[in-house]
C-alpha positions as CSV (number, residue, x, y, z in Angstrom):
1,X,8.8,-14.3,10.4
2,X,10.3,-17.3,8.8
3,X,7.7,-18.8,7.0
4,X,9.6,-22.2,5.2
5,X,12.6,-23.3,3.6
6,X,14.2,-25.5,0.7
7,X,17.1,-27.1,0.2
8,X,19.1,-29.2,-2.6
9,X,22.1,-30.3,-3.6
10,X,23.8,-31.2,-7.1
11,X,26.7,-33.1,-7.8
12,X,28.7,-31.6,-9.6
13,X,30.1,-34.4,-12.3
14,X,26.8,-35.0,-13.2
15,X,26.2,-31.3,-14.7
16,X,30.0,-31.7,-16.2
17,X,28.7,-34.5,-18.3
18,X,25.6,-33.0,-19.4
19,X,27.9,-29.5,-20.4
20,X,30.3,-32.0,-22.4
21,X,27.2,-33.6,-24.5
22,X,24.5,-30.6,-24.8
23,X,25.8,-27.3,-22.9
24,X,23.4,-24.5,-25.0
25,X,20.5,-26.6,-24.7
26,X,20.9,-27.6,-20.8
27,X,21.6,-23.6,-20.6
28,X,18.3,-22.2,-22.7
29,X,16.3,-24.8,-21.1
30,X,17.2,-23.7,-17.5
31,X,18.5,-20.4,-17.1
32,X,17.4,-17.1,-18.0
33,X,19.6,-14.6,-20.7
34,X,21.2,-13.0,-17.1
35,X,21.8,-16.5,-15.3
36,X,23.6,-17.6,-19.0
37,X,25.6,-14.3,-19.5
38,X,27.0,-14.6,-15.5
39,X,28.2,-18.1,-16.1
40,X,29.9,-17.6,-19.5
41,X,32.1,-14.4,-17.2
42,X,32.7,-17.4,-15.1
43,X,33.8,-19.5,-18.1
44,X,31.2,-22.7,-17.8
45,X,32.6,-23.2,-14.6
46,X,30.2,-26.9,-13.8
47,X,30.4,-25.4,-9.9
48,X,28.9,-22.3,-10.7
49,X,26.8,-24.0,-13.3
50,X,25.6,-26.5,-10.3
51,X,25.3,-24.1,-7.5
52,X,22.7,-22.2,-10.1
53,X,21.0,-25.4,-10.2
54,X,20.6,-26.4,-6.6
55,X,19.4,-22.5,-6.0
56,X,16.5,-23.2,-8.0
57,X,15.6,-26.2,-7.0
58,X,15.9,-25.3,-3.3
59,X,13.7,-22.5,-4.2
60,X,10.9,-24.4,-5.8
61,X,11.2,-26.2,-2.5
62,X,10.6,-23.7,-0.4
63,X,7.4,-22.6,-2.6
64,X,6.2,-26.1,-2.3
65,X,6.2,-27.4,-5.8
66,X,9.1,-28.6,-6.9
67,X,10.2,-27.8,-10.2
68,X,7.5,-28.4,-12.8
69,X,4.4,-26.4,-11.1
70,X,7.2,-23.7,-11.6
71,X,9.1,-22.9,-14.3
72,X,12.6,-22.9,-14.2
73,X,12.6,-19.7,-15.4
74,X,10.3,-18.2,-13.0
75,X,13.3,-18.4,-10.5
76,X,15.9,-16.1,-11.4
77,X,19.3,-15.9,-9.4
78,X,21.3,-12.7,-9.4
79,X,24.1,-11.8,-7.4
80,X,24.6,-7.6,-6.3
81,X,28.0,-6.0,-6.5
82,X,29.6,-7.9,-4.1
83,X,28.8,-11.4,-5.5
84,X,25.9,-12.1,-3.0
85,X,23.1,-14.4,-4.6
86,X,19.5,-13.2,-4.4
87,X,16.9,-14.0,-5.5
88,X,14.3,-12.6,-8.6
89,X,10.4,-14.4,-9.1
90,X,8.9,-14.4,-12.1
91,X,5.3,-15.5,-13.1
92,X,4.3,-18.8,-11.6
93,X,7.1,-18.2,-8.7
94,X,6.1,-14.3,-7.6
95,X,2.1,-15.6,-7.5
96,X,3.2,-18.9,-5.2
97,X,5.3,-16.8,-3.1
98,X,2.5,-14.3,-3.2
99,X,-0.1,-16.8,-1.6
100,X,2.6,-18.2,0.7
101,X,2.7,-14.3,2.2
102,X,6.5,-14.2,1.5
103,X,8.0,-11.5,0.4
104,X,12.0,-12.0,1.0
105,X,13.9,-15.2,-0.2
106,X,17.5,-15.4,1.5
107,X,20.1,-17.6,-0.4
108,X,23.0,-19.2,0.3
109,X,24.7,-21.3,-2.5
110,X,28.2,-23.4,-1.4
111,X,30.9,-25.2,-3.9
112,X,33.3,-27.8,-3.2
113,X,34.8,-30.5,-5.6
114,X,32.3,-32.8,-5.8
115,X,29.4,-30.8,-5.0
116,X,27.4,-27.7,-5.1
117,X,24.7,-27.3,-2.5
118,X,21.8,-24.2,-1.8
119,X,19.9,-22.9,1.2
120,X,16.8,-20.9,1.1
121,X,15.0,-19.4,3.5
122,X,11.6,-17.6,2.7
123,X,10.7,-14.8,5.6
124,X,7.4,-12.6,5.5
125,X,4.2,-12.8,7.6
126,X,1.7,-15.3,7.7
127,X,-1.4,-13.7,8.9
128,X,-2.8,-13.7,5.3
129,X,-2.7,-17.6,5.5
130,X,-5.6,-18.1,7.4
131,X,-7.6,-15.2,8.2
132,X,-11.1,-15.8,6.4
133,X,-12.5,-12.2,4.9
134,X,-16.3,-11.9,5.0
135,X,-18.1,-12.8,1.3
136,X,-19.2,-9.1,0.8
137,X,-15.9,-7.8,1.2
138,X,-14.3,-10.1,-1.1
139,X,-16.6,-9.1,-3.8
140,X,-16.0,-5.4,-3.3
141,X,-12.3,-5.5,-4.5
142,X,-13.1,-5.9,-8.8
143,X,-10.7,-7.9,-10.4
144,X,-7.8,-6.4,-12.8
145,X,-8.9,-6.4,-16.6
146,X,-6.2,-7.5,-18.7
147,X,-6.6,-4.9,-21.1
148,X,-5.9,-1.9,-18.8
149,X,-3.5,1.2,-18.8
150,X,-2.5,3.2,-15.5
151,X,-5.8,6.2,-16.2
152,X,-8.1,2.5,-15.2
153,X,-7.4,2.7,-12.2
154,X,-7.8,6.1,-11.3
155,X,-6.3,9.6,-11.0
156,X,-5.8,10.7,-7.3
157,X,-5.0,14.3,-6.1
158,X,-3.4,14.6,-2.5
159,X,-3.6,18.0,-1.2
160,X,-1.6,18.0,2.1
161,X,1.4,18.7,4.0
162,X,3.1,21.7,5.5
163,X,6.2,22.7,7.4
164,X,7.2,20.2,9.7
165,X,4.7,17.9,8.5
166,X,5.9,16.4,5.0
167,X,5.6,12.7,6.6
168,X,2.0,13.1,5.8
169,X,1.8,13.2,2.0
170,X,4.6,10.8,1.6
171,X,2.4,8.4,3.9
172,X,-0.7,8.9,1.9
173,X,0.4,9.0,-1.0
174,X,2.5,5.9,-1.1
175,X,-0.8,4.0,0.6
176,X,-2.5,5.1,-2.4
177,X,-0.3,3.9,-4.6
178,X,0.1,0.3,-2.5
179,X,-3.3,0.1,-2.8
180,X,-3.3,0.3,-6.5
181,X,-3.8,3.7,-7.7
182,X,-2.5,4.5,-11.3
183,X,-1.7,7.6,-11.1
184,X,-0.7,9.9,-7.7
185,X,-0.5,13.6,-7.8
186,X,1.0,14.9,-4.6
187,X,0.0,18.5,-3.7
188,X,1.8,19.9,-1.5
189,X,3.2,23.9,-0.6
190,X,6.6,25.3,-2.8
191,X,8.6,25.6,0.4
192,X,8.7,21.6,1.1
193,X,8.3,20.4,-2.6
194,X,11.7,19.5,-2.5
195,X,11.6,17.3,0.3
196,X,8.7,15.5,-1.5
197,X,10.2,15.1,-4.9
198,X,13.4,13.2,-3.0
199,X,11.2,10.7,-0.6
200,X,8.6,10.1,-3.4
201,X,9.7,8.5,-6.3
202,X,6.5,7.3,-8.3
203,X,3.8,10.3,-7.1
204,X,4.0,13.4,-9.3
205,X,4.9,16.0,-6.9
206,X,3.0,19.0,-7.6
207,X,4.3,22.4,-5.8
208,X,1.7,25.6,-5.5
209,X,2.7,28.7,-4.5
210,X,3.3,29.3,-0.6
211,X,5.0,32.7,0.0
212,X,7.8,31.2,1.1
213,X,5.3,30.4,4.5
214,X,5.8,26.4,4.4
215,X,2.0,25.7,3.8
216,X,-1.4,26.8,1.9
217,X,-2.6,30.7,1.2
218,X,-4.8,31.8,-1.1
219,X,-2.7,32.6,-3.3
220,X,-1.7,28.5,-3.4
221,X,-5.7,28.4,-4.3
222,X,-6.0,29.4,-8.4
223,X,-2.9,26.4,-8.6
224,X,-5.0,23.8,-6.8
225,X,-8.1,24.3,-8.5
226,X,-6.5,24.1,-11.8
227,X,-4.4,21.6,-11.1
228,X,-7.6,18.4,-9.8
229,X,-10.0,19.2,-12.7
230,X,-9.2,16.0,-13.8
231,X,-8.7,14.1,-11.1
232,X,-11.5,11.6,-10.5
233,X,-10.4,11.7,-6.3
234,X,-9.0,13.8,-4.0
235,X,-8.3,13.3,-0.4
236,X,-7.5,16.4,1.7
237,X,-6.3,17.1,5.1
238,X,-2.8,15.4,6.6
239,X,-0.2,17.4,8.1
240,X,-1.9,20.7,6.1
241,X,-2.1,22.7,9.5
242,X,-5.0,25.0,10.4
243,X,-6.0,28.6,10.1
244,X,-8.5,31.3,8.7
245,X,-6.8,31.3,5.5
246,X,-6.2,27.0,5.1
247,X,-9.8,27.1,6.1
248,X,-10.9,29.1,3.5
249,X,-8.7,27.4,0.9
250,X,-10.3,23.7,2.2
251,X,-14.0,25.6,1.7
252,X,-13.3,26.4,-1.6
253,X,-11.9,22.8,-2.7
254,X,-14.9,21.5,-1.5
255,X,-17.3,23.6,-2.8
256,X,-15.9,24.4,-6.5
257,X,-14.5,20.3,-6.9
258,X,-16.9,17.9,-9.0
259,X,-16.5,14.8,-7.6
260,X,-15.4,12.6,-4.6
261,X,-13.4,13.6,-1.7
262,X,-12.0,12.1,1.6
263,X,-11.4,14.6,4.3
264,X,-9.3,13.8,6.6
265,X,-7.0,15.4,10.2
266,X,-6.7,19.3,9.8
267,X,-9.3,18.8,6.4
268,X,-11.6,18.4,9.5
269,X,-10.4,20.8,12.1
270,X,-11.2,23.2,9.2
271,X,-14.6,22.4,9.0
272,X,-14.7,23.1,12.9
273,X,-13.8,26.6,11.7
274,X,-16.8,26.4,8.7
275,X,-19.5,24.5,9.6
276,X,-20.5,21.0,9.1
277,X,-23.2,22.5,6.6
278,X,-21.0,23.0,3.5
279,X,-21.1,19.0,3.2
280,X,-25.2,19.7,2.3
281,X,-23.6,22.0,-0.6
282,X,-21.9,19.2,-2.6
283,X,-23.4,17.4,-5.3
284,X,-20.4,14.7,-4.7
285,X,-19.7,12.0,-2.4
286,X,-17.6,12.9,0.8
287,X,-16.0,11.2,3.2
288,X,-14.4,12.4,6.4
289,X,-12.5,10.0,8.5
290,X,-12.0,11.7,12.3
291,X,-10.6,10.2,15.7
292,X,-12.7,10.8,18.6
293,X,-11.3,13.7,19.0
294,X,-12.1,15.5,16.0
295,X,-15.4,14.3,16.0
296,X,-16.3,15.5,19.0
297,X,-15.1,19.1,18.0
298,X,-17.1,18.7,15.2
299,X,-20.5,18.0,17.0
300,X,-19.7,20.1,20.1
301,X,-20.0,16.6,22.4
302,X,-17.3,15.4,25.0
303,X,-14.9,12.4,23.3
304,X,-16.5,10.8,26.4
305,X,-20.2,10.8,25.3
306,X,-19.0,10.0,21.6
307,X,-17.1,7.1,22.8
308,X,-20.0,5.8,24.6
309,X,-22.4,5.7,21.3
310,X,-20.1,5.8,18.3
311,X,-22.6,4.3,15.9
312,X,-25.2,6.5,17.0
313,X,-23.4,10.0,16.3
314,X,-22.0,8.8,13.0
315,X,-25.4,7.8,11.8
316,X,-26.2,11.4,12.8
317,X,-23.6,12.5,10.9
318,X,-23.8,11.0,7.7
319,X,-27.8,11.3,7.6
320,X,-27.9,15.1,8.4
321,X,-25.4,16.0,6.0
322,X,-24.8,13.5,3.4
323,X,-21.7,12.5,4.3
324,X,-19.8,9.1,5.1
325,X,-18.5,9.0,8.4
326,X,-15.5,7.1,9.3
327,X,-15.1,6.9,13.2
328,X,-11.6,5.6,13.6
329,X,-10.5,3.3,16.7
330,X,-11.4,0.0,18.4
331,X,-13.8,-1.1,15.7
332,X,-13.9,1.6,13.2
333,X,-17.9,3.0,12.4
334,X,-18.6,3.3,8.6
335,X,-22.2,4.8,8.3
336,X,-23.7,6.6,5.3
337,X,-26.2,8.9,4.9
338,X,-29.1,5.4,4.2
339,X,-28.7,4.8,7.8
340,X,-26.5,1.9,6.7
341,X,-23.5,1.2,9.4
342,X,-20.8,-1.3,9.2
343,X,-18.5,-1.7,12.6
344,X,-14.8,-2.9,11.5
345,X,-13.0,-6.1,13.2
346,X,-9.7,-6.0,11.8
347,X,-7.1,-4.2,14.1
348,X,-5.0,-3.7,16.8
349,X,-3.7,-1.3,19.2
350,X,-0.3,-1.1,17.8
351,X,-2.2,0.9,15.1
352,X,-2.2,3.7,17.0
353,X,0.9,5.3,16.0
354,X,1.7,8.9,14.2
355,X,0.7,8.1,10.4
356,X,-1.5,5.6,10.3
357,X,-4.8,7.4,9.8
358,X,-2.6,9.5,6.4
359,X,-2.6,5.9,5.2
360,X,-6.2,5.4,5.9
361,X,-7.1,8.1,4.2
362,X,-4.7,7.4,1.1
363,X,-6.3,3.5,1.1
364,X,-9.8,4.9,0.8
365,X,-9.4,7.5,-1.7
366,X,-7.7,4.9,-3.5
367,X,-10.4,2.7,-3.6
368,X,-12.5,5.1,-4.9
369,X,-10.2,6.8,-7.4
370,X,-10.3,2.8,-8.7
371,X,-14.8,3.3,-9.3
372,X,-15.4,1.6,-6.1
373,X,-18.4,3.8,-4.0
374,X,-17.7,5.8,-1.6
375,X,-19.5,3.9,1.2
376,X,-17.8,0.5,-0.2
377,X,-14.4,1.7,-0.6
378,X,-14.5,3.5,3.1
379,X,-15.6,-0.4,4.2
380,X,-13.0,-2.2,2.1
381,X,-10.2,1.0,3.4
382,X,-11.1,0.1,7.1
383,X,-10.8,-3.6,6.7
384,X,-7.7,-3.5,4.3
385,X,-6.0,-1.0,7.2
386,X,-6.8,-3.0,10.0
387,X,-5.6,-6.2,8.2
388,X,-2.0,-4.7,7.0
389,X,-1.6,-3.5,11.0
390,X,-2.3,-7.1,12.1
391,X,0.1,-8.7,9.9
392,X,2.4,-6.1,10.4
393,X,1.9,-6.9,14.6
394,X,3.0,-10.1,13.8
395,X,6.4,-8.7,12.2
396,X,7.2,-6.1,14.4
397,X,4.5,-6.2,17.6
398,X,2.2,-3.9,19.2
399,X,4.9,-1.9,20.8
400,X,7.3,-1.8,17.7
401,X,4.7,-1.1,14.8
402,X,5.3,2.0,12.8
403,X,3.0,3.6,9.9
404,X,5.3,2.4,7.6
405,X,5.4,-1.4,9.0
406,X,1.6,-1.1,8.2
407,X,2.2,0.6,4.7
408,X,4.7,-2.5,3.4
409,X,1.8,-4.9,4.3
410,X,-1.1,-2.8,2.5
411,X,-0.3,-5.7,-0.6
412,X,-0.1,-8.7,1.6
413,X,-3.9,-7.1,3.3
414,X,-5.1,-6.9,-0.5
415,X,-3.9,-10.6,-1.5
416,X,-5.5,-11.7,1.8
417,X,-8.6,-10.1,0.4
418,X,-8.4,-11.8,-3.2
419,X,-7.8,-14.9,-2.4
């Protein structure tokens, strides 16, 4: 969506005479060490010299300030390998544009004799803009302290994946890391590790013995537990497939881990196989964040019956066995095991597409890796979700939307949320 534009336009005899009387001043006062070392391979040229100028100015423009509010360093134009300008914001710049929902500036700078003159167009989605978040979910996103290091905000351990399925871990864990996790450990079988190390570039990719089968045995088991000792979350479940043996390695996760984790996909269809009464057995938080489908397996009731009293079974189900319940679709139920219930509004059908409930789970585990509650950071997850898919419907549409259309706008969701 094209969400403004600036434009400006410099004469070019004017910059000539102010290179003549003060050229490294006029440079250090406007353009960055990059921006100075491009014009000198251009030889002072006073058109390339102007059309820098007019780029900036058009692109204070199109943030709405002019030059001043911004600095004129804060607007940084590089060209790629062909010679293409782009541009690069800095400080003051990247926070306007930031409020202003863009997130790609397109530039077009033009010479002739006499003048130089710049286009730019900002593009991103505006649904941030206006949307008014709720008080009490404002205030359950903390704010950054300056005097931080990537352990503040918390050590997350995905445990997923499996033949066939390595969209999954990439999903979550890149939500997690969106959402402003420090530090990502991605779990996932030997036999698909290499897929994972190419597609993710900041997780640490974390392979466990397989048996050359594509996904989790007991003998991946030892490695695991090892392995999230430290972590301070871990979420469990997408695209990890289901059988006695994955069963018996989720039960043993749950029961020998000491501290929070969100359960989520075939981390649930394994406790079909258990019993919902291992959840009584942790002295840590859990969440589990089913479809209808999966809850209904889990409570032996009809997707019909659930559907017609959501809030009622997940009450049920976080009261009897201390659990969070997150009830996924149309308006989303978060219940706890008080009795409290919150019932989501952000949202739209086009979320339901293959991988948006992996990025669900990687938002909410996120949130608590980051020393948010587990009830508070399953509230925030759901709104933060179902904001990113509206703004991404107004991109791409209902029909169009793809997880990862909703995983670019996780940061747009989150400045909503801030502002």
């Amino acid at each position: 969506m094209i969400l403004g534009s600036g434009v400006d336009i410099v004469e070019v005899s004017r910059i000539e005479r102010i290179i003549e009387e003060k050229r490294d001043s006029f440079l250090e006062k406007i353009f960055t060490a990059e921006e100075i070392e491009h014009i000198k391979k251009k030889n002072y040229s006073a058109q390339t010299i102007s059309g820098l100028f007019a780029a900036k100015e058009a692109v204070s423009k199109l943030l709405g300030t002019g030059i001043g509010k911004v600095n004129w360093k804060h607007i940084q134009v590089c060209h790629d390998e062909i010679g293409k300008p782009y541009v690069k914001l800095k400080g003051e710049g990247l926070q306007r544009a930031s409020k202003l929902n863009i997130d790609q500036i397109h530039l077009s700078i033009s010479h002739e004799k006499e003048y130089a003159l710049a286009f730019a167009l900002g593009e991103g989605c505006q649904s941030g803009k206006n949307i008014v978040v709720p008080p009490f979910i404002k205030e359950m996103l903390p704010k950054r302290e300056k005097d931080s290091h990537k352990g503040t905000y918390g050590r997350v351990g995905i445990i997923s994946g499996s033949k066939g399925m390595t969209g999954a871990p990439y999903l979550t864990s890149m939500a997690c890391l969106r959402t402003g996790s420090g530090l990502v450990y991605t779990i996932v079988p030997d036999s698909i590790s290499p897929i994972l190390s190419t597609k993710l570039i900041e997780a640490i990719v974390k392979p466990v013995p397989d048996k050359n089968t594509g996904y989790f045995t007991l003998d991946s088991l030892d490695y695991i537990k090892n392995m999230v000792r430290d972590m301070d979350v871990l979420a469990i479940g997408p695209g990890m497939g289901l059988d006695e043996e994955r069963a018996e390695v989720v039960k043993d996760i749950l029961l020998d881990f000491n501290g929070p984790i969100v359960l989520d996909a075939d981390g649930i269809n394994c406790i079909s196989k258990i019993g919902l009464h291992i959840f009584n057995k942790r002295g840590y938080p859990t969440v589990i964040t089913p479809h209808p489908g999966e809850f209904s397996r889990l409570i032996g009731k009809s997707i019909k019956e659930v559907q017609r009293d959501r809030v009622k079974y997940s009450k049920y189900l976080s009261e009897k066995y201390n659990i969070v319940t997150v009830l996924k679709g149309a308006d989303t139920v978060v219940s706890n095991p008080k009795g409290e219930v919150y019932v989501n509004t952000t949202g739209n059908p086009g979320m339901a597409t293959a991988g948006s409930g992996d990025l669900l789970t990687g938002i909410i585990a996120s949130f608590i890796g980051q020393g948010i509650d587990a009830y508070k950071a399953s509230i925030l997850g759901v709104y933060c979700h179902g904001l990113a898919g509206d703004m991404a419907k107004e991109i791409r549409g209902e029909y169009g939307m793809i997880a990862r259309d909703i995983l670019e706008m996780i940061p747009s969701s989150i400045n909503a949320i801030i502002d």
